[in-house]
C-alpha positions as CSV (number, residue, x, y, z in Angstrom):
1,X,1.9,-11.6,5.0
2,X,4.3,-8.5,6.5
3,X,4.4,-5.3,4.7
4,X,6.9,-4.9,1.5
5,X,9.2,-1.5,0.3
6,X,10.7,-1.6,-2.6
7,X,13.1,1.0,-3.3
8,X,13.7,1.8,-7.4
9,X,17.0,3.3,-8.3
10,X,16.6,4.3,-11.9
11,X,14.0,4.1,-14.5
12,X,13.7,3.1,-17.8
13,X,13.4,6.5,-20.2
14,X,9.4,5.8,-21.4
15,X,9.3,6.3,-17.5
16,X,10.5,9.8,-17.7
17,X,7.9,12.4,-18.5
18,X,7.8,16.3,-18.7
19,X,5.6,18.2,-17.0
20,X,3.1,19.2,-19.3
21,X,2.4,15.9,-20.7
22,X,2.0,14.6,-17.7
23,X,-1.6,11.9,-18.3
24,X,-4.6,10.9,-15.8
25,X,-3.1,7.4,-16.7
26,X,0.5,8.6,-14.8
27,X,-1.5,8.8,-11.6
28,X,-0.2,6.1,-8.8
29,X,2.3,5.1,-11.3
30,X,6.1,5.6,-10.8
31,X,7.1,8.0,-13.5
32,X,10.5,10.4,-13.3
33,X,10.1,14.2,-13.6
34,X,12.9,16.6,-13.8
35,X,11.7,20.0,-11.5
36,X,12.5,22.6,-8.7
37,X,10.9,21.7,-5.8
38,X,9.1,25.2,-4.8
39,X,7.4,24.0,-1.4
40,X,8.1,21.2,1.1
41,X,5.6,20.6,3.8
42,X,6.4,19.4,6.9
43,X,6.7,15.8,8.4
44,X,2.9,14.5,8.7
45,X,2.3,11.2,10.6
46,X,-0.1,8.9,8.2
47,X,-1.6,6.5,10.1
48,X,-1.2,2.8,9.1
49,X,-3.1,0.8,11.6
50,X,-5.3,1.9,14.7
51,X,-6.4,0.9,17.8
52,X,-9.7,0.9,19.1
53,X,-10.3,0.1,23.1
54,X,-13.9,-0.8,24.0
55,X,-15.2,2.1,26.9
56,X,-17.1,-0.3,29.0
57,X,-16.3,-0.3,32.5
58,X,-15.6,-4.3,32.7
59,X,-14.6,-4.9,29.1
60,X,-11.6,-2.6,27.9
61,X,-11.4,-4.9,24.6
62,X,-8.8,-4.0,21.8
63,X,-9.1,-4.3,18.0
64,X,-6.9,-3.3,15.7
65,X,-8.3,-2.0,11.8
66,X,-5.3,-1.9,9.3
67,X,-5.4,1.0,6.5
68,X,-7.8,0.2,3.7
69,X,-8.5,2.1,0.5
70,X,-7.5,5.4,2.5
71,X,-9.6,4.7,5.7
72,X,-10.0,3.3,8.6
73,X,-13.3,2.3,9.8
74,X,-14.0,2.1,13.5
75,X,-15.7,-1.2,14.9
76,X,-19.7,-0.5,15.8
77,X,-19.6,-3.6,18.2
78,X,-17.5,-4.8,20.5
79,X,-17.4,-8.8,20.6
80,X,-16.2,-8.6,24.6
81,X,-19.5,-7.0,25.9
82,X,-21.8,-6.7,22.6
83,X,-22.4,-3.0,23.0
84,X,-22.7,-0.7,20.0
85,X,-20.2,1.9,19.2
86,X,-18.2,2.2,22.3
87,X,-14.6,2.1,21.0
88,X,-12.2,4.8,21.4
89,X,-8.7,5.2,19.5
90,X,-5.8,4.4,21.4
91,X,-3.2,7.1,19.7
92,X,-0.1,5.8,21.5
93,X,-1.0,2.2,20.1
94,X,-1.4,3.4,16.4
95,X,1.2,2.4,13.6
96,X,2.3,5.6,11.7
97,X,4.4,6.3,8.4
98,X,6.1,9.6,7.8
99,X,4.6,12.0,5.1
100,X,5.5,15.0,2.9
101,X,3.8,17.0,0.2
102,X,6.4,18.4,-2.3
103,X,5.0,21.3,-4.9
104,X,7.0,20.8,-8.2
105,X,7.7,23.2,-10.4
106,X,9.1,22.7,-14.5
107,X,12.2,23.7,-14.5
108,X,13.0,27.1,-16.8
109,X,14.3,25.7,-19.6
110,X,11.2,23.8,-20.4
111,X,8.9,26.3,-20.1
112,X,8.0,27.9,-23.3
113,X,8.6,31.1,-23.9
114,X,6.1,33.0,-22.6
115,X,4.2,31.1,-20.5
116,X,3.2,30.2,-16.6
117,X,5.5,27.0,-15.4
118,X,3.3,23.9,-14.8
119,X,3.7,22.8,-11.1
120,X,2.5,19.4,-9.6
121,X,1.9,18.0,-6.0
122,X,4.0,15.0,-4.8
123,X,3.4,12.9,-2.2
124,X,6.7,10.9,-0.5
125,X,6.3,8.8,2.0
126,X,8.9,6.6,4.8
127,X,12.6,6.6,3.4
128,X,11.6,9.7,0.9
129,X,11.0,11.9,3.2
130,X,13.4,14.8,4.4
């Protein structure tokens, strides 16, 4: 199976949420928030897929170790030669999606009066980046 994106181009309204009742149970959900986006980091490569290359002189074997649950575990041994931890990453050979961390912030009109704005971190990824 090849990798999927699904782009979502509007949401139904028990999808959009304000700020401060924002739940644990909205986490890695799609939810809509209205907000003024206070701080935009930079473009971060996050790494998909790497590539590890056996060090042994006469072996030089390649394996490649997909993303899962956040990590990427290096092999421990290579099935050329048999020896233990001897793989280096091959950057140039590594499969990367663009990144950004946005910092949101409510906007003024639904802050009550009298108190600190709520703010909250966004992660955007491939085509939502700037």
């Amino acid at each position: 199976l090849g990798t999927c994106q699904v782009q979502v181009h509007s949401l139904s309204e028990n999808d959009s949420k304000i700020m401060r009742c924002m739940n644990p149970s909205d986490i890695e959900r799609l939810i809509s928030l209205k907000g003024i986006v206070i701080r935009c980091s930079d473009l971060v490569p996050d790494m998909l897929s790497a590539v590890f290359r056996c060090t042994m002189e006469d072996c030089k074997n390649e394996v490649a170790v997909a993303l899962s649950h956040w990590t990427i575990e290096e092999p421990t041994r290579c099935e050329g030669c048999g020896s233990s931890h001897s793989f280096q990453i091959v950057h140039n050979e590594c499969t990367f999606a663009d990144r950004q961390v946005l910092k949101l912030q409510e906007p003024p009109e639904l802050v009550p009066e009298g108190e600190t704005p709520q703010n909250v971190v966004v992660c955007c990824f491939d085509d939502l980046v700037d």
